[in-house]
N, C-alpha and C positions, 0 to 999 in steps of 0.2 A: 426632625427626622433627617437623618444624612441623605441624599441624593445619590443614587448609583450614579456610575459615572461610563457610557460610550465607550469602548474602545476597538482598534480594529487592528488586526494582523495586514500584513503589506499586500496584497493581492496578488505582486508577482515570486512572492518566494518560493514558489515549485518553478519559475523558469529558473532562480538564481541557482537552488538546488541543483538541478539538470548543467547547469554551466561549472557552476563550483568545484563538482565533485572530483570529473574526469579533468580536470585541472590543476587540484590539490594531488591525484593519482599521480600525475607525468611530473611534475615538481617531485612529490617525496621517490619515484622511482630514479630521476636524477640527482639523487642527491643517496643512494643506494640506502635507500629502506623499505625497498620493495619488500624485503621480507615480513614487513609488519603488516600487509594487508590481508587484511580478513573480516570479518562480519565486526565486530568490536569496532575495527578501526573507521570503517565507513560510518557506526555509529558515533562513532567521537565528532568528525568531521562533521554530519549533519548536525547532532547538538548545539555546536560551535557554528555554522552556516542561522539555524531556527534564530537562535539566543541573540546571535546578533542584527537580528531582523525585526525584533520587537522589545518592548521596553518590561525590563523585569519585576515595574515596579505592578504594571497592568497587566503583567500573565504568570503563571505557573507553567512551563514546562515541566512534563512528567517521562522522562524515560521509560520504557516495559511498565508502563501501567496497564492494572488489570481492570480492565475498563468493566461496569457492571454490567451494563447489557450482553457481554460475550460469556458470562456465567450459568449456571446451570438453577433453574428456578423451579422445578418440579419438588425436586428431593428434597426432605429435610435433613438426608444424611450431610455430613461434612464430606463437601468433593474430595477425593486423595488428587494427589501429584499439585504440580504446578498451577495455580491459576491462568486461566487464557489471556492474554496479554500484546494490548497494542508498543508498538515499537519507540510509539511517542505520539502524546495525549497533549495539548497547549489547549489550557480551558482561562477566562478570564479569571483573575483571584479575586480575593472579596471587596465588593463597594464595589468593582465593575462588573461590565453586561455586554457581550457581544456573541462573535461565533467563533467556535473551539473549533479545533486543527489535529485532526485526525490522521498520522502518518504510518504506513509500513512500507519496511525496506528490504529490500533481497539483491544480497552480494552473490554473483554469479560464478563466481569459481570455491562456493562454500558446497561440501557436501550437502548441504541442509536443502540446498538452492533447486530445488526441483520443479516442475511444470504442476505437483497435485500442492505442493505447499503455496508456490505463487496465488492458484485458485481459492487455497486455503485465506490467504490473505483478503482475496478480493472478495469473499465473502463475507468475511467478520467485519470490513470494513462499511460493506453494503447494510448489515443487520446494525453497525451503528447508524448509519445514515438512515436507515428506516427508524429507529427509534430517536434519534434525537436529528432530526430536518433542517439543522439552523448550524450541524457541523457541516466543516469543509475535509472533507475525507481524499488523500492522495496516498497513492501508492509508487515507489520509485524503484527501479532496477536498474542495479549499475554492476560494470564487470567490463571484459572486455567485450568488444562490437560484435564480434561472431559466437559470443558465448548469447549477450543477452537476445540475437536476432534467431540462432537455435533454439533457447527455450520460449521467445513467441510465436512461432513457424510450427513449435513442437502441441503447446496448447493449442495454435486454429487447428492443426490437423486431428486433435484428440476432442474437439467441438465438433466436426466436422463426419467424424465418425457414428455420431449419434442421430443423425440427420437423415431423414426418411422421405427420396424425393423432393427435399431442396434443399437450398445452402444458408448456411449461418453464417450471418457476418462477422470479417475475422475480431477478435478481440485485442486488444492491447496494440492499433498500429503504430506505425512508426511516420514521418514525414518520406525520411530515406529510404522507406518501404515504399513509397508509390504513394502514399495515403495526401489529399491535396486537405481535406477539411481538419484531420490531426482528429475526427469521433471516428466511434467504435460501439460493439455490443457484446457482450457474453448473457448465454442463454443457461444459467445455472442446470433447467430441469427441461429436460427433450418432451417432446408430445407424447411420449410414453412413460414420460412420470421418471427417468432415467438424470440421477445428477452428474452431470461434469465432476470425475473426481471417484464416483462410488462410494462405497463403505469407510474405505481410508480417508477420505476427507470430509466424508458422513461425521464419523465420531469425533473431528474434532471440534463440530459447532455444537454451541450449547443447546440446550433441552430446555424448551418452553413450559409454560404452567400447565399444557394439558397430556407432559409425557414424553412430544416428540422432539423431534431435532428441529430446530428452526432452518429453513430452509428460504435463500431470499430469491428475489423476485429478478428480474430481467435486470441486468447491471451495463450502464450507459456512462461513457469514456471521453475526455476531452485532452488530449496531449498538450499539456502545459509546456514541454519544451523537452529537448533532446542535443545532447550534444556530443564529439565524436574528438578526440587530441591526440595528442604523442604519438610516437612509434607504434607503441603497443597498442593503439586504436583504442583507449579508455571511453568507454560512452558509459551515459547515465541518460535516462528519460523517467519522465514523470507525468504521471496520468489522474487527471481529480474526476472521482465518481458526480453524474451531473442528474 
C-alpha cells in the first residue's frame, strides 16, 4: 500500500501576500498600466504570488472554487445561478495529506468592494473553518490605504451599531491603526439575535439540513501583515481566521 506523503504550505505566505501585492501595484502603475487594475488582476497576481510558494507537484490550486461546505444542503431542488465560491481553495493532491488554504480577496476600488460583501467573505470563510478545522482560512484586502482604512472604520462602526450598553471589539485591525497585538473579533450575531449584514448578507450563506441559513459563530483575526508603497499609498493586508 502506497504511503501518503506530509506536505505543508509556507506558513508565511499571507505576510508575502501583504508585501507582494502593493509592490507589483507601484511597479505596473510605473510602467503605465494602471489601467488594468481591477479584481481579475489582483487575482492573477495572487495566483502567481500562491503557485509560487508551494510545489505543484504536492498541491492543487483551485481558483473560484465552489467549495462544498458553502452549498445549500436542505433542497433537493437544483440551486439556480452561480454556485458560492471561494476565491482560491490549495487543498493537498492525491498520496498527499496536510492543511488546505482557504483564500478571499477584495480589491477596494471594485464596485463589488463593499463593507456587507467583505462580512460576506468573512463568513463563508468562518463556516469553512468550522467544517473542516485543519484549513488555514485568510482573507486579504488590497486597494489604496484610505480606500481599505474607510471600508474597515466603515464595518466597526456598522458592528458597533448593534451594540447595547457595550463595545465590540473592532474587527479586521490594522498595525498602522494603533492595533500593538495585529488580533481582532467580529461578532456575526448581536445579543438580540441581530446579524452583521441583515437580510442581504443573510441570503447569501447557504442553507443547512434543517432549512436554515447557517449562521457562524464569533470570528477571531490575526494580522499576518500589512503593507503600504508608492505614491499612490497601495496597501494590502491580510488576516487568517484563528
Amino acid at each position: 500500500m502506497t504511503q501518503s506523503i506530509e506536505v505543508s504550505i509556507k506558513k508565511d505566505v499571507g505576510r508575502l501576500i501583504a508585501q507582494a501585492l502593493p509592490a507589483k501595484l507601484t511597479f505596473d502603475q510605473a510602467c503605465m498600466r494602471y489601467g488594468m487594475f481591477n479584481e481579475l488582476y489582483i487575482h492573477g497576481v495572487m495566483n502567481e504570488i500562491v503557485v509560487s510558494n508551494l510545489s505543484i507537484q504536492d498541491f492543487w490550486v483551485r481558483p473560484s472554487y465552489a467549495h462544498p461546505d458553502l452549498q445549500d444542503r436542505y433542497s433537493a431542488k437544483k440551486k439556480r445561478g452561480r454556485s458560492r465560491e471561494l476565491d482560491f481553495f490549495v487543498t493537498p493532491s492525491a498520496g498527499r495529506h496536510g492543511r488546505s488554504l482557504a483564500i478571499e480577496v477584495k480589491w477596494t476600488s471594485s464596485g463589488h468592494c463593499t463593507w456587507k460583501n467583505i462580512v460576506t467573505d468573512l463568513y463563508r470563510l468562518k463556516l469553512v473553518a468550522m467544517a473542516e478545522p485543519g484549513t488555514d482560512c485568510q482573507f486579504v484586502l488590497c486597494g489604496p490605504r484610505t480606500e481599505v482604512v474607510s471600508l474597515l472604520e466603515q464595518i466597526a462602526i456598522e458592528s458597533q451599531k448593534r451594540a447595547i450598553g457595550r463595545t465590540y471589539a473592532t474587527p479586521l485591525v490594522l498595525n498602522s491603526t494603533g492595533s500593538k497585538s495585529g488580533q481582532s473579533y467580529l461578532a456575526p450575531v448581536d445579543e438580540n439575535g441581530r446579524l452583521l449584514g441583515a437580510d442581504s448578507v443573510r441570503e447569501k450563506l447557504p442553507i443547512g439540513p434543517n432549512g436554515r441559513r447557517r449562521i457562524p459563530t464569533g470570528i477571531n483575526f490575526q494580522l499576518l501583515g500589512e503593507a503600504t508603497v508608492g505614491a499612490k499609498e497601495w496597501t494590502a493586508a491580510v488576516w487568517r481566521l484563528i
